[in-house]
PALUMKOL-701426 format. One line per 2 residues: number of its first residue (from 1); their letters; for each residue z, y, x of N, C-alpha, C. Coordinates in nm, 4 decimals. Layout:
NUM) a) Z,Y,X,Z,Y,X,Z,Y,X | ...
***
This chain:
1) xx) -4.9803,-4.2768,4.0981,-4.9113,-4.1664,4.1596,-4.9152,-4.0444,4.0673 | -5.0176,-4.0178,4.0142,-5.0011,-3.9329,3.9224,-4.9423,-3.9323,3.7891
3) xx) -4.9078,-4.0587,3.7489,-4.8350,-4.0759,3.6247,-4.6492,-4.0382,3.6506 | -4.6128,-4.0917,3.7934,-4.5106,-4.0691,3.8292,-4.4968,-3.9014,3.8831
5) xx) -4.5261,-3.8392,3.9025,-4.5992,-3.7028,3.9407,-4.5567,-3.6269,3.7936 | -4.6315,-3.6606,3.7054,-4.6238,-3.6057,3.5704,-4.4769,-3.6720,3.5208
7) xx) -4.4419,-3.7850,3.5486,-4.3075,-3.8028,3.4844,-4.2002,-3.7156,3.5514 | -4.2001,-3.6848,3.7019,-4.1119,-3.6137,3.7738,-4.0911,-3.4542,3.6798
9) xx) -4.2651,-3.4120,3.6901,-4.2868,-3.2879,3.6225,-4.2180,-3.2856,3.4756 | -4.2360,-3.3360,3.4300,-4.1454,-3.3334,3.2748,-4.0473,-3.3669,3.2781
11) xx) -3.9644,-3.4475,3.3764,-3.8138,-3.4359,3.3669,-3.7850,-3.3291,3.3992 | -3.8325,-3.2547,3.5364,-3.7668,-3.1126,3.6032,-3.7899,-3.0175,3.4882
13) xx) -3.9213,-3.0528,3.4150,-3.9614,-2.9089,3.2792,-3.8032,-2.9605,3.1767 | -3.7901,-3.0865,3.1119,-3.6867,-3.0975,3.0429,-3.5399,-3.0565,3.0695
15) xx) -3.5373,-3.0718,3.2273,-3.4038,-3.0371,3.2647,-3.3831,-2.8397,3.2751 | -3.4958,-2.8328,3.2669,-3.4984,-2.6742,3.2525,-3.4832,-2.5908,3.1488
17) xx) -3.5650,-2.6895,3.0599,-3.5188,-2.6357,2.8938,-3.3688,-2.6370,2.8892 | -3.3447,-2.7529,2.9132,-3.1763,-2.7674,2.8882,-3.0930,-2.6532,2.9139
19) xx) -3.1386,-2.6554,3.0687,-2.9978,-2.5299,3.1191,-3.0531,-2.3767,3.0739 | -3.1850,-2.4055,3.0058,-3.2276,-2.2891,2.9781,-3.1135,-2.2483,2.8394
21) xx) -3.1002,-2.3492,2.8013,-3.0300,-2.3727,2.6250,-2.8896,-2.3236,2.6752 | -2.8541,-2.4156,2.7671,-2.7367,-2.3927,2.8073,-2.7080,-2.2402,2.8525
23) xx) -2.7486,-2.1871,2.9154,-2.7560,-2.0396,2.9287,-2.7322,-1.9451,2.8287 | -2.7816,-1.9735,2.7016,-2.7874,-1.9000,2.6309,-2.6588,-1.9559,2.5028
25) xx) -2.6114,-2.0685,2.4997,-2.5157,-2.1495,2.3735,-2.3984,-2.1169,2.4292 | -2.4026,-2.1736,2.5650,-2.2434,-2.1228,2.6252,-2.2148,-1.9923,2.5934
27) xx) -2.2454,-1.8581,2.6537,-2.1952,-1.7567,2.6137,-2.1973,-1.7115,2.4997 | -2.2932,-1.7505,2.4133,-2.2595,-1.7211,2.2673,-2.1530,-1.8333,2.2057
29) xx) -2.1551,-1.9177,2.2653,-2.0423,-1.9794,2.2100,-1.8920,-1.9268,2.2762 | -1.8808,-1.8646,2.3835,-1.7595,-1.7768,2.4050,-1.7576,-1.6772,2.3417
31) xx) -1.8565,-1.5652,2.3319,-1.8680,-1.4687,2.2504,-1.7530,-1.4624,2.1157 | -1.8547,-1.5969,2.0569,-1.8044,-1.6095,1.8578,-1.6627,-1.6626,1.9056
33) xx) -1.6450,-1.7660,1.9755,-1.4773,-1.7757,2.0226,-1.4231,-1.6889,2.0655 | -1.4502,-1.5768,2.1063,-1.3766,-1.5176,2.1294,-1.3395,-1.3725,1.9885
35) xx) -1.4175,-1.3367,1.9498,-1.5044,-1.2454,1.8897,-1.4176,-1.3521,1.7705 | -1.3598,-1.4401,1.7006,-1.2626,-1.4845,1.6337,-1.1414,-1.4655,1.6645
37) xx) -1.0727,-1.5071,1.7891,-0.9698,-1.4903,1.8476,-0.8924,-1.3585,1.8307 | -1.0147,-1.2672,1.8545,-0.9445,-1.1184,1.7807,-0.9422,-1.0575,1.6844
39) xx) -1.0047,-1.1263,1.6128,-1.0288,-1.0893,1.4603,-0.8851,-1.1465,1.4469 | -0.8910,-1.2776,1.4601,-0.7547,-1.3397,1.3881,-0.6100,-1.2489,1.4598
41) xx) -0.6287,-1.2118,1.5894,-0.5113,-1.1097,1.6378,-0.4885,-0.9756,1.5814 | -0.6178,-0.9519,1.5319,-0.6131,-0.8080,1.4339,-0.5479,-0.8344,1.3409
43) xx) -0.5657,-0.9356,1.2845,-0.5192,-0.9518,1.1468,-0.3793,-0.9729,1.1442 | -0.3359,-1.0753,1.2667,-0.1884,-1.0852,1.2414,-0.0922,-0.9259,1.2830
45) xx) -0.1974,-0.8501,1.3729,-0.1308,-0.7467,1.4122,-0.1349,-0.6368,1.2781 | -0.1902,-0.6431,1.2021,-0.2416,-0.5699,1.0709,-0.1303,-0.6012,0.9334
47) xx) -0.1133,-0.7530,0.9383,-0.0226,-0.7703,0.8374,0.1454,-0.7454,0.8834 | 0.1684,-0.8068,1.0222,0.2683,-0.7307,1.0550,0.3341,-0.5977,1.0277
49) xx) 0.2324,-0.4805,1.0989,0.2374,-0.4010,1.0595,0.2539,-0.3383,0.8935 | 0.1736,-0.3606,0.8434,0.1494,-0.3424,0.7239,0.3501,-0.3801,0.6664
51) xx) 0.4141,-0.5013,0.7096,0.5496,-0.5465,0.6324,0.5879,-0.4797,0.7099 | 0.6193,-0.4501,0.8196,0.6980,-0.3428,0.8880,0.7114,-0.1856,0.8046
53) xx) 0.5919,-0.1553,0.7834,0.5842,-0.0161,0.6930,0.6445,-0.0523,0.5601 | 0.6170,-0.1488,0.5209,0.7073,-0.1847,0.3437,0.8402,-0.2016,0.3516
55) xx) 0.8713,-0.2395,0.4552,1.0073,-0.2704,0.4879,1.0608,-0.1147,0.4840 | 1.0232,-0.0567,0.5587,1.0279,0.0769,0.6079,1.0698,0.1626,0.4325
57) xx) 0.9720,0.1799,0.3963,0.9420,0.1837,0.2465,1.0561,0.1700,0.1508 | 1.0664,0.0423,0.1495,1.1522,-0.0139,0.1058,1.3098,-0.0086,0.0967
59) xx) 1.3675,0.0643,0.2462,1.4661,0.0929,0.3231,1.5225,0.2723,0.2775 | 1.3868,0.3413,0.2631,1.3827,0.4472,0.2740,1.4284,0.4667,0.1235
61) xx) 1.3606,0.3882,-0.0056,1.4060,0.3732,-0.1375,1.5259,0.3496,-0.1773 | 1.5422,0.2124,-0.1256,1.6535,0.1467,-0.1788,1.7572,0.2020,-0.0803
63) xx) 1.7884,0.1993,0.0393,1.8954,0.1554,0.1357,2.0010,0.3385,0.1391 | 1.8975,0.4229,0.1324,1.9298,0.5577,0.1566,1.9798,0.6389,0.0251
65) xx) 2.0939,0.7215,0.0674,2.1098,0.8169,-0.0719,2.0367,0.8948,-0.0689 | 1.9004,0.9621,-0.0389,1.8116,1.0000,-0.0295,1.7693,1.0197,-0.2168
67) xx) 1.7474,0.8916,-0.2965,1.6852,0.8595,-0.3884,1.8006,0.8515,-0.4827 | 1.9244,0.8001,-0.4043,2.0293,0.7252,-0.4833,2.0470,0.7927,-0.6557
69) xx) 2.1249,0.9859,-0.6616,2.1139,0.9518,-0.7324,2.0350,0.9899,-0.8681 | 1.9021,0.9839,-0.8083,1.7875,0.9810,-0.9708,1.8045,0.8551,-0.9883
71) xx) 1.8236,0.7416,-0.9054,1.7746,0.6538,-0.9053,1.8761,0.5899,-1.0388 | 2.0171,0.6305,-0.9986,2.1411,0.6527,-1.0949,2.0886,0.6648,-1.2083
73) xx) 2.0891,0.7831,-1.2350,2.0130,0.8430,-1.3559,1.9363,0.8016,-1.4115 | 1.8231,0.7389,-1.3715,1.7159,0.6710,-1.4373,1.7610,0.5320,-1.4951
75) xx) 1.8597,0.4862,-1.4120,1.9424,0.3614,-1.4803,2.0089,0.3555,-1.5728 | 2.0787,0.4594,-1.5976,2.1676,0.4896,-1.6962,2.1173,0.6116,-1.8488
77) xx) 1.9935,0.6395,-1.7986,1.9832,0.7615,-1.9050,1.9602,0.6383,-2.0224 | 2.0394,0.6970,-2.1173,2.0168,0.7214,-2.2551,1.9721,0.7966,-2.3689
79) xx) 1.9391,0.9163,-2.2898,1.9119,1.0444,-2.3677,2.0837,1.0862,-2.3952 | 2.1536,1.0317,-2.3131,2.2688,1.1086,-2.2773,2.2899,1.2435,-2.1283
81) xx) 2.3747,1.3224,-2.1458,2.3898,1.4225,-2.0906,2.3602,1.3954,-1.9285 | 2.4148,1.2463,-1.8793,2.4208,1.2513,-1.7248,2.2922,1.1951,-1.6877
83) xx) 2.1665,1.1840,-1.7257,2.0742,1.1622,-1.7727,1.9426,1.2050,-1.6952 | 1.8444,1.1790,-1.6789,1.7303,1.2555,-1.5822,1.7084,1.3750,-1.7204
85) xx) 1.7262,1.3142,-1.8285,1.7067,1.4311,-1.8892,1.7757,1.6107,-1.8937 | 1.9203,1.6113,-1.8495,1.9791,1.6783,-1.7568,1.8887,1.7723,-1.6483
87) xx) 1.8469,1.7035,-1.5738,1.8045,1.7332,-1.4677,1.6684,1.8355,-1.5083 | 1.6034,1.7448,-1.6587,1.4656,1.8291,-1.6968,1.4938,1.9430,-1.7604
89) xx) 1.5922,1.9538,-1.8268,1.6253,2.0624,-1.8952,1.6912,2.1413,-1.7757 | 1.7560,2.1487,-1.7100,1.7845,2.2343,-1.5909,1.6529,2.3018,-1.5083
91) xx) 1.5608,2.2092,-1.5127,1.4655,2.2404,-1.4645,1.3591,2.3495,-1.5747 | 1.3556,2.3166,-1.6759,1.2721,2.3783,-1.7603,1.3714,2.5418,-1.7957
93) xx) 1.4868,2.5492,-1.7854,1.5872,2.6884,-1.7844,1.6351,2.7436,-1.6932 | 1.5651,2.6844,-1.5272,1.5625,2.7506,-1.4011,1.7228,2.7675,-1.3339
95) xx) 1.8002,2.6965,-1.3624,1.9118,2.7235,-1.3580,1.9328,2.7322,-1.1874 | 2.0242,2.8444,-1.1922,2.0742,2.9038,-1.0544,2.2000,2.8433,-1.0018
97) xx) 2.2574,2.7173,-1.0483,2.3307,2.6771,-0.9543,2.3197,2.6347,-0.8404 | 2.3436,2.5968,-0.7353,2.3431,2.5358,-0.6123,2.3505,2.3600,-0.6340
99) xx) 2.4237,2.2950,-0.7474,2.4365,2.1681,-0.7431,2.2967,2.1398,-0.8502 | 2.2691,2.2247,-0.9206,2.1442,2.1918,-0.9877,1.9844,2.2048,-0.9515
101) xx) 2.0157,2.2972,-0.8450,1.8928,2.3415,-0.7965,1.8728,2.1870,-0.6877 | 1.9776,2.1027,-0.6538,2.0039,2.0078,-0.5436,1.9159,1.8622,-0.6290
103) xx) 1.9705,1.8586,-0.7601,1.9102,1.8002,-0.8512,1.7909,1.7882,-0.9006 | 1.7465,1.8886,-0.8692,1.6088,1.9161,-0.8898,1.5470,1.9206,-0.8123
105) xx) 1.5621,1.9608,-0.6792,1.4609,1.8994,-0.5243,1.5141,1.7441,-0.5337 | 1.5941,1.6577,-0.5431,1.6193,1.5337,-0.5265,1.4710,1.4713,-0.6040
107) xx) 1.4822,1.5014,-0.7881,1.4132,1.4817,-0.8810,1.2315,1.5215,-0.8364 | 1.2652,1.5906,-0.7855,1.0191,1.6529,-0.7126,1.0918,1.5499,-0.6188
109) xx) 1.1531,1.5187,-0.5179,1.1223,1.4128,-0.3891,1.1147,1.3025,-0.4827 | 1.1981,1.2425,-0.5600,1.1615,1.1393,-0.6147,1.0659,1.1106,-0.6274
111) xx) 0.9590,1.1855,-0.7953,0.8417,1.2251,-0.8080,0.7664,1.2047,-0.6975 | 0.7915,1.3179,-0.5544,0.6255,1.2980,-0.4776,0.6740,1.1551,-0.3712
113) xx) 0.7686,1.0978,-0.3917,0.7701,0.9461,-0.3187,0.6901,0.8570,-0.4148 | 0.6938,0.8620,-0.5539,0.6108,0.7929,-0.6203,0.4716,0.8312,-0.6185
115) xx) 0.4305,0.9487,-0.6045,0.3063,0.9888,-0.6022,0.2554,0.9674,-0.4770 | 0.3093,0.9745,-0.3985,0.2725,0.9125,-0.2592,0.2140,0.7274,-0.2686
117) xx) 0.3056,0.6958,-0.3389,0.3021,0.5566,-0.3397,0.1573,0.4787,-0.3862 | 0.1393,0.5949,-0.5212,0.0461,0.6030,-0.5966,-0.0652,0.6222,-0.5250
119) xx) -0.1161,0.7419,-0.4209,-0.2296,0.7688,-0.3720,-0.2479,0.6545,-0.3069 | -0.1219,0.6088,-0.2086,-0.1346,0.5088,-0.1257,-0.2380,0.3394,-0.2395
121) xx) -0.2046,0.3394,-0.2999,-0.2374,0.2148,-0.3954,-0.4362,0.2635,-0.4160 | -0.4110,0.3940,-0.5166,-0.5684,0.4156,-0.5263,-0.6365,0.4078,-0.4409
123) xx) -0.6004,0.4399,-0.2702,-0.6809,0.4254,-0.1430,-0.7202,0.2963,-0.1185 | -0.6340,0.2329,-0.2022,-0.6390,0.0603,-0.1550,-0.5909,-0.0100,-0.0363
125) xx) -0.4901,0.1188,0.0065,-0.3891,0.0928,0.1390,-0.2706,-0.0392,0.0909 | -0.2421,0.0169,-0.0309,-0.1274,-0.0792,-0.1104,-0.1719,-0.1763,-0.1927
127) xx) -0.1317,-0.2752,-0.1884,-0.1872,-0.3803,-0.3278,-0.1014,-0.3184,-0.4375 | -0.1697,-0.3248,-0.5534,-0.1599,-0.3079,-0.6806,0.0304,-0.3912,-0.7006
129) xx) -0.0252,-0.5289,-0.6793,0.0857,-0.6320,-0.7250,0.2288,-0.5782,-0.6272 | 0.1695,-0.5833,-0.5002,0.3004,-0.5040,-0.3578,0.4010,-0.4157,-0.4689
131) xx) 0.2845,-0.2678,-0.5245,0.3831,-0.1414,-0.5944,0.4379,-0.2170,-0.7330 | 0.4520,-0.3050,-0.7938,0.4764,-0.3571,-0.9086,0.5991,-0.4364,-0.8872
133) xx) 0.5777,-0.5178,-0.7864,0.6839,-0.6040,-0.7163,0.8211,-0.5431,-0.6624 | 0.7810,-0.4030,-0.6136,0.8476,-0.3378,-0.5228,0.8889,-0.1879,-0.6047
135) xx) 0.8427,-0.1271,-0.7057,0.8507,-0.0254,-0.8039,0.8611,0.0039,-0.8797 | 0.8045,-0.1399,-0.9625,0.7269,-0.1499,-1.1158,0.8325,-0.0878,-1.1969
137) xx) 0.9744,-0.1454,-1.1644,1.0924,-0.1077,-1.2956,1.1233,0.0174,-1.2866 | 1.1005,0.1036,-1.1298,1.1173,0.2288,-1.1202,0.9998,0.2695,-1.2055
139) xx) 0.8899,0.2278,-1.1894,0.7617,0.3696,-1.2365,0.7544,0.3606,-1.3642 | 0.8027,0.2285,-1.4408,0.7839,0.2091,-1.6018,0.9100,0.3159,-1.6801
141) xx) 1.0287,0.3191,-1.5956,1.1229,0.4510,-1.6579,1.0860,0.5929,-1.7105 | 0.9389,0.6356,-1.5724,0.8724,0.7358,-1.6109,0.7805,0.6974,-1.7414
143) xx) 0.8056,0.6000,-1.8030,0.7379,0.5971,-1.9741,0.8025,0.6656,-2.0819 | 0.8153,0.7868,-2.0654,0.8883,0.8648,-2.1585,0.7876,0.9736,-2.1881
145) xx) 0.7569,1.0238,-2.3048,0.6627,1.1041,-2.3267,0.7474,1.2538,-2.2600 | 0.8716,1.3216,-2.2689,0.9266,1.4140,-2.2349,0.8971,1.4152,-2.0535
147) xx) 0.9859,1.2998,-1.9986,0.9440,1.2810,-1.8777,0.8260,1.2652,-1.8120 | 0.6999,1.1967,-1.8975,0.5499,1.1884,-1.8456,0.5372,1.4254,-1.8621
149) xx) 0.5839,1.4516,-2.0187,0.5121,1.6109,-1.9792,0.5474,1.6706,-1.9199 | 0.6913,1.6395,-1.8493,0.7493,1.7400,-1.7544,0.6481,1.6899,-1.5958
151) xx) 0.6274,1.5719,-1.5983,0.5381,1.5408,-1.4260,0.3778,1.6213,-1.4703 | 0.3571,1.6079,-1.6102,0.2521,1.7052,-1.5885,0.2219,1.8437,-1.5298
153) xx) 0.3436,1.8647,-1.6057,0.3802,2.0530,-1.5732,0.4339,2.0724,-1.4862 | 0.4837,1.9557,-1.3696,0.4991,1.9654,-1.2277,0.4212,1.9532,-1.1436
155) xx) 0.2655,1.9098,-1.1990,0.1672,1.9169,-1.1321,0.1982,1.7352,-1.0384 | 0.2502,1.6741,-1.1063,0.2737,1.5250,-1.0712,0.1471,1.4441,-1.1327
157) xx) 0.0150,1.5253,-1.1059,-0.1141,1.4488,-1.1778,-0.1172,1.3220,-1.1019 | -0.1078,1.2503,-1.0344,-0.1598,1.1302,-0.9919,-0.0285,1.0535,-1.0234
159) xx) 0.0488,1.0713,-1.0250,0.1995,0.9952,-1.1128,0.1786,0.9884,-1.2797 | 0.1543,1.1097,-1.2767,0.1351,1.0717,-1.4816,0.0275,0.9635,-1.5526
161) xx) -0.1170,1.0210,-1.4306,-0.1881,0.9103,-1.4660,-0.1867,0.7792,-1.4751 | -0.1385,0.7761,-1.3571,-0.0611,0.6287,-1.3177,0.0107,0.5193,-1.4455
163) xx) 0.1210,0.6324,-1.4528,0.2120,0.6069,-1.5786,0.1454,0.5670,-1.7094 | 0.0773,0.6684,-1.7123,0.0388,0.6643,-1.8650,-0.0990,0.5698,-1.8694
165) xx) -0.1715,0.5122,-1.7483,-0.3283,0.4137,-1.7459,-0.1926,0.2975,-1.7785 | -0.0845,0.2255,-1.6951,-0.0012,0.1572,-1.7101,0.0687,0.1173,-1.8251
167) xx) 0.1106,0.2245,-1.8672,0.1842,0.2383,-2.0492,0.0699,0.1942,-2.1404 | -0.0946,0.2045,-2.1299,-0.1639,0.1643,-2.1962,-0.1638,0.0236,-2.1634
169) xx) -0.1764,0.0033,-2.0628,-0.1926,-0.1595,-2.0487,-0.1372,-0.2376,-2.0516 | -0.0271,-0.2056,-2.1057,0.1257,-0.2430,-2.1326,0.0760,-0.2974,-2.2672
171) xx) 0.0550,-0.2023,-2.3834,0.0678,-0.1980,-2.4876,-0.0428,-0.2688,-2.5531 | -0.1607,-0.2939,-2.4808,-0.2839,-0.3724,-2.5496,-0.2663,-0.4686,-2.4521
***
């Protein structure tokens, strides 16, 4: 009687451990399931977002005359007259027209859309490869030593640097 006694006793002790286990695996095992579930919903809600804003970006660059025409200009300069260079020399002789002065706020928005772009990247908001993919042929135009000293003397420091860490790594 007492062997059966002690066997009763150690099944009821074993069955206790168990649900004791159980008590404690189940909800941590909902926990980490769950506690994944939103990680992985963050993330899809994160990259979404994230192409929604590039798109955005992207729309705001390309799609709008907003940018259109430096964007002109930068395509076509030759160190001919219709030229961003135009635009620098207007800028460096203060000129008081109304269509030049228009030229020259177009030319700083340009500028602080790239410098924007730029902070955005050093924060590590932007991938490196994203602004290259999506800029690169725009920001390599600013490789002009005239055009890098005029963003200096516009106080375009985080664009020049940019430019010119880039133009080095270009070249080695």
């Amino acid at each position: 009687m007492m062997s059966s006694l002690l066997q009763v006793t150690n099944m009821n002790w074993c069955g206790w451990c168990i649900l004791q286990l159980l008590e404690i695996i189940v909800p941590s095992a909902i926990l980490i399931a769950g506690g994944i579930f939103t990680f992985r919903k963050y993330n899809e809600h994160a990259t979404f977002n994230k192409s929604k804003w590039l798109h955005e970006v992207y729309t705001e660059f390309f799609n709008k005359d907003k940018h259109r025409e430096i964007r002109r200009r930068f395509d076509k300069d030759d160190n001919k007259k219709e030229g961003i260079y135009e635009i620098l020399e207007k800028m460096n002789n203060e000129s008081n027209d109304e269509s030049d002065k228009k030229l020259e706020d177009d030319f700083i928005d340009y500028c602080n859309f790239f410098q924007m772009i730029i902070i955005l990247k050093n924060n590590k908001s932007v991938d490196d490869k994203i602004i290259n993919d999506m800029f690169g042929y725009y920001i390599k135009l600013f490789n002009d030593n005239k055009i890098l000293n005029e963003l200096k003397n516009y106080r375009f420091v985080c664009l020049y640097e940019y430019v010119t860490k880039m133009y080095k790594k270009e070249k080695s």
